[in-house]
DRENTORKOL-3810 file (N, C-alpha, C; in nm, 4 decimals):
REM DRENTORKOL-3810
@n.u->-0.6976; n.v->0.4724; n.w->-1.5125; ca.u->-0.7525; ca.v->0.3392; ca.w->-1.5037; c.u->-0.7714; c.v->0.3040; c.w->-1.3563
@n.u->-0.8616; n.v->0.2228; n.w->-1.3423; ca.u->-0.9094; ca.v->0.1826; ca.w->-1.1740; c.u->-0.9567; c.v->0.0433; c.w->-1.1746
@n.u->-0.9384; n.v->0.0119; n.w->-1.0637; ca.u->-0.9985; ca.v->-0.1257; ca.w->-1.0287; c.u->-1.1072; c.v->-0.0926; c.w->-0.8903
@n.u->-1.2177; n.v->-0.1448; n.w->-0.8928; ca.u->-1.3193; ca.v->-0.1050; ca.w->-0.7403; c.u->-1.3444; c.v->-0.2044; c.w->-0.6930
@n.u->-1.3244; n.v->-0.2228; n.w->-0.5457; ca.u->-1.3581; ca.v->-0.3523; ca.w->-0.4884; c.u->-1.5045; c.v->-0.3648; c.w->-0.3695
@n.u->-1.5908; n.v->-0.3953; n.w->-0.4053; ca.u->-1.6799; ca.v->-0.3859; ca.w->-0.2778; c.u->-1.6364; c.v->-0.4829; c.w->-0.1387
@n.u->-1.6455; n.v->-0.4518; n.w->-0.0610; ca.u->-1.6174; ca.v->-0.5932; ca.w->0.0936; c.u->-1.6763; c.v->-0.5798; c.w->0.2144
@n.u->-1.7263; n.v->-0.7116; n.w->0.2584; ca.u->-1.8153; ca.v->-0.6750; ca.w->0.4041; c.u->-1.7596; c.v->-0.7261; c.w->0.4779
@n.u->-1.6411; n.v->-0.8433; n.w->0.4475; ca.u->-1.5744; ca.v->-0.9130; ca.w->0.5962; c.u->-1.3743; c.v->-0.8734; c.w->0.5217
@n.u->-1.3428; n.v->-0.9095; n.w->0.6264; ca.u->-1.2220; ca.v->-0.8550; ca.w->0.5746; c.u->-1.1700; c.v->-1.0136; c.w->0.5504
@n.u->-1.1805; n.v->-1.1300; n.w->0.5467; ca.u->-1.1359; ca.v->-1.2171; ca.w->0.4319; c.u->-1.1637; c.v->-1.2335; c.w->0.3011
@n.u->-1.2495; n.v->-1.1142; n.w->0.2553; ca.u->-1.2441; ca.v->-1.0832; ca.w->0.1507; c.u->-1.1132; c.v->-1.0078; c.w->0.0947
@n.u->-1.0422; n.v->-0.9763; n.w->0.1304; ca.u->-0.9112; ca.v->-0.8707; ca.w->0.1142; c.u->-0.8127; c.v->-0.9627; c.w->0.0471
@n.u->-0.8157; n.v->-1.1168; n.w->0.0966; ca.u->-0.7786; ca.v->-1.2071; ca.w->-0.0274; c.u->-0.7410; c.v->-1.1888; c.w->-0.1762
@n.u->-0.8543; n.v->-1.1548; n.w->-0.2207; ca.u->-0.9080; ca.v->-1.1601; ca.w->-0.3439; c.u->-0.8029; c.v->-1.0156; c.w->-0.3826
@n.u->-0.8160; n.v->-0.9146; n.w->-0.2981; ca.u->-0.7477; ca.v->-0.7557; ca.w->-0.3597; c.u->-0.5840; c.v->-0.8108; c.w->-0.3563
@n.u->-0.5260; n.v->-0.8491; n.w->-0.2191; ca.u->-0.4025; ca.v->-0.8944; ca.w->-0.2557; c.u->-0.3551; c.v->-1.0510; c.w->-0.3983
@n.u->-0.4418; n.v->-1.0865; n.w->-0.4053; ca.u->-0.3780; ca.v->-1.1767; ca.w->-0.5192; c.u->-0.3948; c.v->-1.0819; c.w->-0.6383
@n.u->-0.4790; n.v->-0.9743; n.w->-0.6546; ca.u->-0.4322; ca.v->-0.9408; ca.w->-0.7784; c.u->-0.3346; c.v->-0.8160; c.w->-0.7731
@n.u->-0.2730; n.v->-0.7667; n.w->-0.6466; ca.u->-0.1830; ca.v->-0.6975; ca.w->-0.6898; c.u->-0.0374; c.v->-0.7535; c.w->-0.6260
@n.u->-0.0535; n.v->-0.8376; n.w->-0.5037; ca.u->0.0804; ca.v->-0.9442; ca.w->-0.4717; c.u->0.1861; c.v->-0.9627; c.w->-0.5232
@n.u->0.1872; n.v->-1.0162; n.w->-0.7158; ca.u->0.2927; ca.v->-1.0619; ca.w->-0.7789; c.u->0.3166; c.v->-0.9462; c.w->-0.8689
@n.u->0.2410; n.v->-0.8019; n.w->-0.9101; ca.u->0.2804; ca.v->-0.7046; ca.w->-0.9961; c.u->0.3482; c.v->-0.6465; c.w->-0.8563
@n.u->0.3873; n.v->-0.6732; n.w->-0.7373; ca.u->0.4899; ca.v->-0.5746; ca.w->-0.6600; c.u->0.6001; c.v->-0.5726; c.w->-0.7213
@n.u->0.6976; n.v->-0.4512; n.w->-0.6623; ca.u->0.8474; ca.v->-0.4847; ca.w->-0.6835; c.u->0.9069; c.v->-0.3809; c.w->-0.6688
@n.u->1.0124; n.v->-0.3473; n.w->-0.6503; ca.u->1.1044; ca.v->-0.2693; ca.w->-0.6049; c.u->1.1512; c.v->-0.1675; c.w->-0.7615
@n.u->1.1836; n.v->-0.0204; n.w->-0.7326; ca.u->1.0867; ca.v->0.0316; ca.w->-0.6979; c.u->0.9241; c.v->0.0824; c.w->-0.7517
@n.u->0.8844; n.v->0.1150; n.w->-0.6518; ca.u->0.7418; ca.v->0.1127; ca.w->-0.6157; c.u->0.6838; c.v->0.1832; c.w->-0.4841
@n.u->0.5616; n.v->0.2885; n.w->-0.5799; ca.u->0.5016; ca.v->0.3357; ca.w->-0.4086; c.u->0.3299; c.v->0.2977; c.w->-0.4097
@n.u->0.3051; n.v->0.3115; n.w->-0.3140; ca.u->0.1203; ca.v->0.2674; ca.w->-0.2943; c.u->0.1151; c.v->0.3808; c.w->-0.2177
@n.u->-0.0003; n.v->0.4897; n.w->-0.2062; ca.u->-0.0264; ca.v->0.5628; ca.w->-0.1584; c.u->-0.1778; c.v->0.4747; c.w->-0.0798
@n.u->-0.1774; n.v->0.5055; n.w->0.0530; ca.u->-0.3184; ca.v->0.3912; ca.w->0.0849; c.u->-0.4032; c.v->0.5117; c.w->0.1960
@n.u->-0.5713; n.v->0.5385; n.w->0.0971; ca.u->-0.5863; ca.v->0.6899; ca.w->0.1900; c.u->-0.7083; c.v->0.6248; c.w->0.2201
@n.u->-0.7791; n.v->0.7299; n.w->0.3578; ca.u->-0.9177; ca.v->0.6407; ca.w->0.3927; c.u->-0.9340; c.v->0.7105; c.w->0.5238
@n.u->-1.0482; n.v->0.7218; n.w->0.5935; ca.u->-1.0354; ca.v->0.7528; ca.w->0.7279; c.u->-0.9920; c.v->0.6615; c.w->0.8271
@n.u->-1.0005; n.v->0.7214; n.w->0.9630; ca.u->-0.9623; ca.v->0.5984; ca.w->1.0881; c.u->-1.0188; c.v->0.5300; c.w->1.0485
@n.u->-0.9906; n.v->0.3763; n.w->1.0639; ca.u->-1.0849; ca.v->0.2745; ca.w->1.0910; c.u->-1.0995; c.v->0.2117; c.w->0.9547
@n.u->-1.0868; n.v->0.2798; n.w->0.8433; ca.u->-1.1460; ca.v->0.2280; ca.w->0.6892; c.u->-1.0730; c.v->0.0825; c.w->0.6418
@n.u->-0.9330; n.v->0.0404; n.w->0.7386; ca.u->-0.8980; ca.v->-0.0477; ca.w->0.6936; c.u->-0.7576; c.v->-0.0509; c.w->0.6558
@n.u->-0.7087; n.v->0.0379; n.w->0.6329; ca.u->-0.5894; ca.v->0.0810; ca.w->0.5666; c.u->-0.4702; c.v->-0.0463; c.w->0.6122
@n.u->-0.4614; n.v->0.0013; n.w->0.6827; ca.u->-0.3251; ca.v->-0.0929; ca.w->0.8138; c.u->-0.3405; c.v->-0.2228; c.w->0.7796
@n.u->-0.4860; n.v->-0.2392; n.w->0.8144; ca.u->-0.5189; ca.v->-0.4065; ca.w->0.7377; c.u->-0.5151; c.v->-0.4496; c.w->0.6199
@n.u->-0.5345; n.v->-0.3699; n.w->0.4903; ca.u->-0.5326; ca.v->-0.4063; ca.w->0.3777; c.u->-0.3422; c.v->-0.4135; c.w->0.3572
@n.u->-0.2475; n.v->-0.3749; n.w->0.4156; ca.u->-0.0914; ca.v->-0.3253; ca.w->0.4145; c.u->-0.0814; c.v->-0.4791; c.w->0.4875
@n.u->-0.1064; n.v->-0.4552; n.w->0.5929; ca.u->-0.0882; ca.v->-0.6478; ca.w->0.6581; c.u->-0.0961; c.v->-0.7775; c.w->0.5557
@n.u->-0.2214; n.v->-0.7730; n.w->0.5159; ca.u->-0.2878; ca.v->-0.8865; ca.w->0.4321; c.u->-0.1527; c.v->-0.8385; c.w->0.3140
@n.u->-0.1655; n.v->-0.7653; n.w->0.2516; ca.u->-0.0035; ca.v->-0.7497; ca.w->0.1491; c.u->0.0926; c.v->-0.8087; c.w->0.2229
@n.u->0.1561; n.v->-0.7861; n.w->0.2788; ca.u->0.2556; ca.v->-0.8456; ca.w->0.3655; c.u->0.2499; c.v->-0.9787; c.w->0.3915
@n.u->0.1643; n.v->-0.9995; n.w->0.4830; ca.u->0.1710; ca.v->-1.1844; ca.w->0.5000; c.u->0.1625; c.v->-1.2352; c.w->0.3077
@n.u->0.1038; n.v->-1.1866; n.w->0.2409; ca.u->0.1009; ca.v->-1.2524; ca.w->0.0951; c.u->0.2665; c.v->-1.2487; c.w->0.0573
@n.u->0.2878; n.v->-1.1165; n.w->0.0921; ca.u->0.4622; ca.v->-1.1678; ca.w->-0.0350; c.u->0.5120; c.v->-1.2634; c.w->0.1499
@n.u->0.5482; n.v->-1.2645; n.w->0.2325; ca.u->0.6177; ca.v->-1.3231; ca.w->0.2866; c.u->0.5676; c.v->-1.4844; c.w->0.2700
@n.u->0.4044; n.v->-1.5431; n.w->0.2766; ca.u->0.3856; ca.v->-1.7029; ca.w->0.2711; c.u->0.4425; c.v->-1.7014; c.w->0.0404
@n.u->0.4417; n.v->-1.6226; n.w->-0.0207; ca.u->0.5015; ca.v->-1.6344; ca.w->-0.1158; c.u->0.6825; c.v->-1.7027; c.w->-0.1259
@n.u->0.6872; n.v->-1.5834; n.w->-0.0428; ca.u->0.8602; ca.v->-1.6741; ca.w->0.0026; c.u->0.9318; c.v->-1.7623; c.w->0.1473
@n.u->0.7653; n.v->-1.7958; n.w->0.1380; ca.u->0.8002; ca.v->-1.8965; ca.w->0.2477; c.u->0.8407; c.v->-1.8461; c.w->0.4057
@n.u->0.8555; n.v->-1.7252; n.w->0.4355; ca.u->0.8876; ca.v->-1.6736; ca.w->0.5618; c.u->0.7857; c.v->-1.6264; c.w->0.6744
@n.u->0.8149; n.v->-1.6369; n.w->0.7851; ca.u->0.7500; ca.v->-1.6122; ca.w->0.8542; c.u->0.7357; c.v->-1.4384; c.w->0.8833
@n.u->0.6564; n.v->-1.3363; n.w->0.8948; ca.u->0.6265; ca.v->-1.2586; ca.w->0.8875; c.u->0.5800; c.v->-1.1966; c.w->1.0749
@n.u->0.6430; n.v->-1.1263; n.w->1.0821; ca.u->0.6115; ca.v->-1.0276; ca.w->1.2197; c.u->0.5560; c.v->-0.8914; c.w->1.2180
@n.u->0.4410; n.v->-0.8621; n.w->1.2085; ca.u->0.3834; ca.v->-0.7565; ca.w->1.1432; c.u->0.3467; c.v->-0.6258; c.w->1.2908
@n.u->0.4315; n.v->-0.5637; n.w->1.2394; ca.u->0.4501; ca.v->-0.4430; ca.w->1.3483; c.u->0.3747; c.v->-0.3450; c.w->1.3740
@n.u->0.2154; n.v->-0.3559; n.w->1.2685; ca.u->0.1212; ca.v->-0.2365; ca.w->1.2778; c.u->0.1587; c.v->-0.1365; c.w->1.1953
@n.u->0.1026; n.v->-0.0190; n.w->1.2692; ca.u->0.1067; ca.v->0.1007; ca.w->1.1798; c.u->0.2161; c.v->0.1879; c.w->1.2444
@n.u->0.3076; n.v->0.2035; n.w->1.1531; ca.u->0.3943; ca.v->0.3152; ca.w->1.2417; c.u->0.3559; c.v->0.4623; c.w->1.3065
@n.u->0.2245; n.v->0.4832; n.w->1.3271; ca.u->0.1999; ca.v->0.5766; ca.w->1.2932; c.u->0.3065; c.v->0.6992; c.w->1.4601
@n.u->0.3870; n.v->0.6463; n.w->1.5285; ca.u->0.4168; ca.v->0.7240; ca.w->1.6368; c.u->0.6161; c.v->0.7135; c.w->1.5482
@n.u->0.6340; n.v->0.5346; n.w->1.5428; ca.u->0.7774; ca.v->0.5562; ca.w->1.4462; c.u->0.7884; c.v->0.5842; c.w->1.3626
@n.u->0.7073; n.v->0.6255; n.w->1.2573; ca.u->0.6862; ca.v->0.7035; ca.w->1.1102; c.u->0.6988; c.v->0.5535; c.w->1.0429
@n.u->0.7624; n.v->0.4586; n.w->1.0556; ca.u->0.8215; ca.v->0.4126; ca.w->0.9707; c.u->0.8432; c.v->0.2709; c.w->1.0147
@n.u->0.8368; n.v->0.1298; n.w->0.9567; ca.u->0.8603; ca.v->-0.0081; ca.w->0.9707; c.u->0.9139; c.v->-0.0399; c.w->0.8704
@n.u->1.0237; n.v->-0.1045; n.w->0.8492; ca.u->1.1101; ca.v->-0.2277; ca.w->0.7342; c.u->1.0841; c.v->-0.3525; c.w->0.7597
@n.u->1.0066; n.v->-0.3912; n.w->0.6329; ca.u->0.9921; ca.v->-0.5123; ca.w->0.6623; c.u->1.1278; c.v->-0.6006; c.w->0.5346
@n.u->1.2095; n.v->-0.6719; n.w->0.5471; ca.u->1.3081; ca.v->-0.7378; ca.w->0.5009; c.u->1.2128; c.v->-0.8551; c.w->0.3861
@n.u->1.2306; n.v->-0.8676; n.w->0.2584; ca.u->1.2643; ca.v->-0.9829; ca.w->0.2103; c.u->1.2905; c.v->-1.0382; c.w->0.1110
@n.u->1.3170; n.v->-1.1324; n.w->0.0181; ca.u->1.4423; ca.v->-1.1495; ca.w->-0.0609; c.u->1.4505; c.v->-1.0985; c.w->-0.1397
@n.u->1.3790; n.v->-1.0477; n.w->-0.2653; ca.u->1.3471; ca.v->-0.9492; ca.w->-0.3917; c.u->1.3968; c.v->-0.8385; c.w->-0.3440
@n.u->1.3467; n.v->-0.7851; n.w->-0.2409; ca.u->1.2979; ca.v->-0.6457; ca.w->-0.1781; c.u->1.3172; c.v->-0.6172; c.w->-0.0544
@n.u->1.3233; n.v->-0.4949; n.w->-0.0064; ca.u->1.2317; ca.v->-0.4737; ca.w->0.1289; c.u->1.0988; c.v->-0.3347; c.w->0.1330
@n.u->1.0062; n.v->-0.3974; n.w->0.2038; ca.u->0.9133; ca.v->-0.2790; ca.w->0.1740; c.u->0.9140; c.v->-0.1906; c.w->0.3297
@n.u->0.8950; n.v->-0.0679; n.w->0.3062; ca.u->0.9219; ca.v->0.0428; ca.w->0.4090; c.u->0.7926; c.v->0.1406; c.w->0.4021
@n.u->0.7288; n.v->0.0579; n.w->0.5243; ca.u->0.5623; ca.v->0.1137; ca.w->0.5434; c.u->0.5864; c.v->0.2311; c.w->0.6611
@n.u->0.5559; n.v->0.3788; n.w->0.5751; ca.u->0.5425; ca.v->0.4900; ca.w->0.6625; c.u->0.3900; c.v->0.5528; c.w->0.6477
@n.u->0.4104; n.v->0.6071; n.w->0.7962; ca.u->0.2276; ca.v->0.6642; ca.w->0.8738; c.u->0.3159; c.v->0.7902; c.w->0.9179
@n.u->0.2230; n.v->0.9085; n.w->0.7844; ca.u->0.1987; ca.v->1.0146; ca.w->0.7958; c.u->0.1226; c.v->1.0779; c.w->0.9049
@n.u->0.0202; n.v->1.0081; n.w->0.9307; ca.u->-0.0964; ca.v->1.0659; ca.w->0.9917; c.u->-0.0864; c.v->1.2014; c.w->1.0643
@n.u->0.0784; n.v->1.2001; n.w->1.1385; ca.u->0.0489; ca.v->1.2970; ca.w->1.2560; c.u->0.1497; c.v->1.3780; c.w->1.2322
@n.u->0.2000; n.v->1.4092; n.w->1.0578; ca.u->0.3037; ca.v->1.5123; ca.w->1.0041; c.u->0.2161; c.v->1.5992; c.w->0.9605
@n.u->0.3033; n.v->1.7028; n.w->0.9272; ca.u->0.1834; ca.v->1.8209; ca.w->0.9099; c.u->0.2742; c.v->1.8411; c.w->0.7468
@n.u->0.1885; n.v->1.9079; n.w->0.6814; ca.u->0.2339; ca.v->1.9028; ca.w->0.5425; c.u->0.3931; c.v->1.9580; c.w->0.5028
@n.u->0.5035; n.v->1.9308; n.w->0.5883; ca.u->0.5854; ca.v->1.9674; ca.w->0.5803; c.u->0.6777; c.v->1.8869; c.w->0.4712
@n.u->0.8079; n.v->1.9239; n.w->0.3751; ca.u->0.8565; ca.v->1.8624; ca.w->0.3005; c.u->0.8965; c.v->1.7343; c.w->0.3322
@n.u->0.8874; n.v->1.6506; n.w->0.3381; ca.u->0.9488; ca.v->1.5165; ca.w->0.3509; c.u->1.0338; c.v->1.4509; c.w->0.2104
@n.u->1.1570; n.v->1.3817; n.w->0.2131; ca.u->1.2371; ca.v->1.3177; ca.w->0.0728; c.u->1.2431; c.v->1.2036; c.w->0.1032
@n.u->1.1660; n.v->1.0830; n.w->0.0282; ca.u->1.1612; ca.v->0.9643; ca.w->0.0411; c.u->1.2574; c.v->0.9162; c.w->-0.0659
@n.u->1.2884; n.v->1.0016; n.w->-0.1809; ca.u->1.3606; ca.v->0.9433; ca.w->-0.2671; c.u->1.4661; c.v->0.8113; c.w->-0.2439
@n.u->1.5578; n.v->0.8684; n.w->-0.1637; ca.u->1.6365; ca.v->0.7758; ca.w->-0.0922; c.u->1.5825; c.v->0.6410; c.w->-0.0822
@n.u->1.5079; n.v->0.6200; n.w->-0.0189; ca.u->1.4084; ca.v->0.5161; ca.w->0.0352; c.u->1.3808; c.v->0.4445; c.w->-0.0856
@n.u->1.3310; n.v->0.5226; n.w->-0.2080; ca.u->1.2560; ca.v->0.4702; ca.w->-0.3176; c.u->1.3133; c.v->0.3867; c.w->-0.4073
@n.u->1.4843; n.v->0.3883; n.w->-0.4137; ca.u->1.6244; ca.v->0.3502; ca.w->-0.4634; c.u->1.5933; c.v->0.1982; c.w->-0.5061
@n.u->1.5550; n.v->0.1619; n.w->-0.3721; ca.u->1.5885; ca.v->0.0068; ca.w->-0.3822; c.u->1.4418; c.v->-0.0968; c.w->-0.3120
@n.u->1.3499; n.v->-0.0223; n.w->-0.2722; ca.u->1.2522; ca.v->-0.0480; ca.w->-0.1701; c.u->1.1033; c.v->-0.0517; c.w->-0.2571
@n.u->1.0169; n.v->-0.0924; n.w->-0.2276; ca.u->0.8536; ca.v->-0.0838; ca.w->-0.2450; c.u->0.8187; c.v->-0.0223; c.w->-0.1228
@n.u->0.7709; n.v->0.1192; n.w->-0.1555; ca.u->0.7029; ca.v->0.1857; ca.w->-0.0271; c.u->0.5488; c.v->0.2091; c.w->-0.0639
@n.u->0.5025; n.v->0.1543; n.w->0.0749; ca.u->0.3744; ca.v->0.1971; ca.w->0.1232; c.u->0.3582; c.v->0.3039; c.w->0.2263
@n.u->0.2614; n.v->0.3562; n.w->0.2252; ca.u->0.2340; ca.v->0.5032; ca.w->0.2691; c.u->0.1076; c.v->0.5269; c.w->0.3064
@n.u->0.0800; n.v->0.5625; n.w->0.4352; ca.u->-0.0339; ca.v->0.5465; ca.w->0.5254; c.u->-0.0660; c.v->0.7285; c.w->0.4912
@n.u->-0.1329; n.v->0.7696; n.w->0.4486; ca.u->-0.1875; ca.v->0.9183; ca.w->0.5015; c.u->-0.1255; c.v->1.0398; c.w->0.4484
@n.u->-0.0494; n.v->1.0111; n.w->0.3200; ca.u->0.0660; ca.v->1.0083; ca.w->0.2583; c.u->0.0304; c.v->1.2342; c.w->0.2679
@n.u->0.1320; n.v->1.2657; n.w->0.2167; ca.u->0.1428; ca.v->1.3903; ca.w->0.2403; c.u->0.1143; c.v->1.4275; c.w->0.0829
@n.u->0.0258; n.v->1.5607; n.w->0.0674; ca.u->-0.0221; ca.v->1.6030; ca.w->-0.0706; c.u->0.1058; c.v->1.6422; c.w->-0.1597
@n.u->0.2441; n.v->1.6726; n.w->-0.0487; ca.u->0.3636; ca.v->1.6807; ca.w->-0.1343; c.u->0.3961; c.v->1.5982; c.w->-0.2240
@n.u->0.3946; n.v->1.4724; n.w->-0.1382; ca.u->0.4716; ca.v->1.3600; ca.w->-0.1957; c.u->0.3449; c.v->1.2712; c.w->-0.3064
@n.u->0.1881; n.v->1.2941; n.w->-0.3284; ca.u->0.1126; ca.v->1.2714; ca.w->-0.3510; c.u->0.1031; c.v->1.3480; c.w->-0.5218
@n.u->0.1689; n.v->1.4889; n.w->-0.5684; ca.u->0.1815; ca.v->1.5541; ca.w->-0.6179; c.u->0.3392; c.v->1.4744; c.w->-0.7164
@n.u->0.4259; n.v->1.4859; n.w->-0.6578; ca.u->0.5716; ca.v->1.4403; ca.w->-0.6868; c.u->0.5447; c.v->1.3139; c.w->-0.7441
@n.u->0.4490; n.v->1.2296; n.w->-0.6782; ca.u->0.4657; ca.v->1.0669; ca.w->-0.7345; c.u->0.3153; c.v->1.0501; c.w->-0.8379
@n.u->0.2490; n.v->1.1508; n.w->-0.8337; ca.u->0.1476; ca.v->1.1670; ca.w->-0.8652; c.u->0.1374; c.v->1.0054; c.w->-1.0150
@n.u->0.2343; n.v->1.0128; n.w->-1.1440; ca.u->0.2089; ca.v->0.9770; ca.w->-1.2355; c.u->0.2462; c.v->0.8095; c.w->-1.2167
@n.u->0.3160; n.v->0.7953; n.w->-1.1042; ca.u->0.4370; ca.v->0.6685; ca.w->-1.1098; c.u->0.3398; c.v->0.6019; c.w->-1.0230
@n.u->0.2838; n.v->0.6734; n.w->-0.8445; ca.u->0.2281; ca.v->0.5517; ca.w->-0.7717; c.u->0.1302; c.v->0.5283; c.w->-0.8237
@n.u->0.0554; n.v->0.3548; n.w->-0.6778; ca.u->-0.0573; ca.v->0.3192; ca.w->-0.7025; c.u->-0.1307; c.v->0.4189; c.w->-0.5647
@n.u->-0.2433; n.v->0.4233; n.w->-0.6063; ca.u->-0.3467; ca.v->0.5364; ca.w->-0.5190; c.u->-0.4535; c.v->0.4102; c.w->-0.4536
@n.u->-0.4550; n.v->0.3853; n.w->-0.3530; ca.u->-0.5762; ca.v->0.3000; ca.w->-0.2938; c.u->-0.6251; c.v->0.3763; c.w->-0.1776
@n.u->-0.8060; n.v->0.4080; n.w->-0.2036; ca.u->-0.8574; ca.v->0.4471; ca.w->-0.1110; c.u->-0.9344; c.v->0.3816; c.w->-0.1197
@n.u->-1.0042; n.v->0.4072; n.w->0.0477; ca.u->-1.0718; ca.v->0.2954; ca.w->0.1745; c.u->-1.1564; c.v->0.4185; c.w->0.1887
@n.u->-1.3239; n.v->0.3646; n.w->0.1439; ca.u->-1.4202; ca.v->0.4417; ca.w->0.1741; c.u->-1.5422; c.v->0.3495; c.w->0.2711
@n.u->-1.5384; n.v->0.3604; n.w->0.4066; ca.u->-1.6062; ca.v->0.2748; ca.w->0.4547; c.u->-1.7541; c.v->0.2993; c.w->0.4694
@n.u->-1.9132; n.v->0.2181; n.w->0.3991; ca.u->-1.9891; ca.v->0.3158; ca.w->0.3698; c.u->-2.0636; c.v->0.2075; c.w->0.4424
@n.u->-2.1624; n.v->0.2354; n.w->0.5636; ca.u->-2.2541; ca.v->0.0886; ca.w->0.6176; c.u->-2.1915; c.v->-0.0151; c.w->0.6557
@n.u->-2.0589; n.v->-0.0391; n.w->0.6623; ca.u->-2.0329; ca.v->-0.1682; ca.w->0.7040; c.u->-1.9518; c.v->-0.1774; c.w->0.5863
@n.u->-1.9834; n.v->-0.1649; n.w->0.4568; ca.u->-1.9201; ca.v->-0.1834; ca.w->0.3580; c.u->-1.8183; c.v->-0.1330; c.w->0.3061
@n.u->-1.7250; n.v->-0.2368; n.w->0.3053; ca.u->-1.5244; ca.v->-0.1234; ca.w->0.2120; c.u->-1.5682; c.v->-0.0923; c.w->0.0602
@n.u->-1.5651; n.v->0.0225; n.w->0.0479; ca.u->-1.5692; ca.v->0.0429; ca.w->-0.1003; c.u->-1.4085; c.v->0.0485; c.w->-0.1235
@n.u->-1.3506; n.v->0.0020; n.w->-0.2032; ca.u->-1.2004; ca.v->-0.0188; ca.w->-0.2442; c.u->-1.1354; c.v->0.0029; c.w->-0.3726
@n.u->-1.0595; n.v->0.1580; n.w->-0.3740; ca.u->-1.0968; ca.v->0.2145; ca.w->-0.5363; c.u->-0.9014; c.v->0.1906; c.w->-0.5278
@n.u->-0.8744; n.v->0.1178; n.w->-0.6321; ca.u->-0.6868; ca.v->0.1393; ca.w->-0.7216; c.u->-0.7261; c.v->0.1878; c.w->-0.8089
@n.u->-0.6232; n.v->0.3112; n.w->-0.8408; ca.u->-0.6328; ca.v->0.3968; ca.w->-0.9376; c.u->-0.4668; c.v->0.4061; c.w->-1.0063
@n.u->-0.4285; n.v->0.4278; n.w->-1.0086; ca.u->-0.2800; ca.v->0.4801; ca.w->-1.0947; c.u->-0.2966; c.v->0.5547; c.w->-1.2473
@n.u->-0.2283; n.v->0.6634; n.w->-1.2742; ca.u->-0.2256; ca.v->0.6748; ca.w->-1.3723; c.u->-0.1043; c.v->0.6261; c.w->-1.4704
@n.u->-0.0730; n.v->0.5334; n.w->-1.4284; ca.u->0.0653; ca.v->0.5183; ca.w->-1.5153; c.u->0.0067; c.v->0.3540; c.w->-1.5211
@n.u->-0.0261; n.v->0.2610; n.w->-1.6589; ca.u->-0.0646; ca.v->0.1950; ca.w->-1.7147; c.u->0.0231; c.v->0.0657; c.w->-1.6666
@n.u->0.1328; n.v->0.0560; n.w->-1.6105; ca.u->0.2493; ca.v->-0.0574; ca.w->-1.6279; c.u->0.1446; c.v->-0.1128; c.w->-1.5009
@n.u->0.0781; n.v->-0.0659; n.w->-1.4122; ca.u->0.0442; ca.v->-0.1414; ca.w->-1.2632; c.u->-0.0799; c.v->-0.2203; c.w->-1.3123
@n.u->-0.1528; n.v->-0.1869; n.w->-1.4176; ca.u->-0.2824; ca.v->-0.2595; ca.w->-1.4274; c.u->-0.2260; c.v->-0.3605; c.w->-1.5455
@n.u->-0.1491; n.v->-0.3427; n.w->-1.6243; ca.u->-0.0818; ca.v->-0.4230; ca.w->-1.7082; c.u->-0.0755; c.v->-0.5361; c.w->-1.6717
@n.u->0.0700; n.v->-0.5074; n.w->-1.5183; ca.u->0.0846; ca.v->-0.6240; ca.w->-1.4453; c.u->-0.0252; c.v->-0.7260; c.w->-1.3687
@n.u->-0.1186; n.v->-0.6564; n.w->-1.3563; ca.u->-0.2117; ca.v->-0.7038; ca.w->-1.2639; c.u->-0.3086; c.v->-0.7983; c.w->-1.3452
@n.u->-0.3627; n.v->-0.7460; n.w->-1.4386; ca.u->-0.3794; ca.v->-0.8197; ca.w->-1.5449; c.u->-0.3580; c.v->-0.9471; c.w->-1.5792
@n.u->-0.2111; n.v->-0.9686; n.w->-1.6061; ca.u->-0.1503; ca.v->-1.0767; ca.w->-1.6251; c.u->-0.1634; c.v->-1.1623; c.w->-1.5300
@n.u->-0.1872; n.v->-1.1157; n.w->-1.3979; ca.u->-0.2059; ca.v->-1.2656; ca.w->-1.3004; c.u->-0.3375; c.v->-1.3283; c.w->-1.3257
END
């Protein structure tokens, strides 16, 4: 199952976080793939400021980890733990740990861990075509469009 989003300004990205915002939750992974530039980092931001003005907090958004692998962002449900693959080479990585108690997002994600989570994550790719985000969620596991649904 998929959802496709077309977009030419990025306050359109609105619209993608309200419908997946309130189906978050711990645990949970988003795989988010795309070339440089397609958006990625930004569509992970715009998530972020949504659950934090959800619970009222102010939000400090640290970018892309892509040199610390890795950012925690803290908050009350949850915490989500946004890692940037980009510059690992397909070597084993174990997020399990991580996955325990956390909603992880995943920049560039590794075909290992892409394989392993294959049935459970959500898959969002950023195809930037003319100016235009083509914006494909895919999952094969039915509970994410369920939720999404319902909002």
């Amino acid at each position: 199952m998929s959802l496709n989003f077309s977009i030419s300004q990025e306050k359109q990205l609105d619209e993608i976080v309200k419908k997946l915002i309130k189906s978050i939750s711990a645990p949970q992974i988003f795989f988010f793939e795309g070339e440089v530039g397609s958006g990625k980092t930004t569509l992970i931001r715009y998530l972020l400021e949504g659950i934090a003005k959800l619970e009222n907090k102010k939000l400090y958004f640290q970018g892309s980890p892509t040199y610390q692998r890795e950012h925690i962002y803290n908050f009350k449900k949850y915490d989500i733990v946004h890692f940037d693959f980009y510059q690992v080479d397909n070597s084993p990585i174990d997020i399990d740990e991580y996955l325990l108690n956390n909603c992880i997002f995943i920049e560039w994600p590794l075909e290992a861990l892409k394989s392993k989570y294959f049935d459970e994550a959500l898959f969002i790719k950023i195809d930037l075509k003319n100016k235009i985000r083509e914006i494909k969620i895919q999952s094969r596991n039915n509970k994410w469009f369920q939720k999404i649904k319902q909002i």
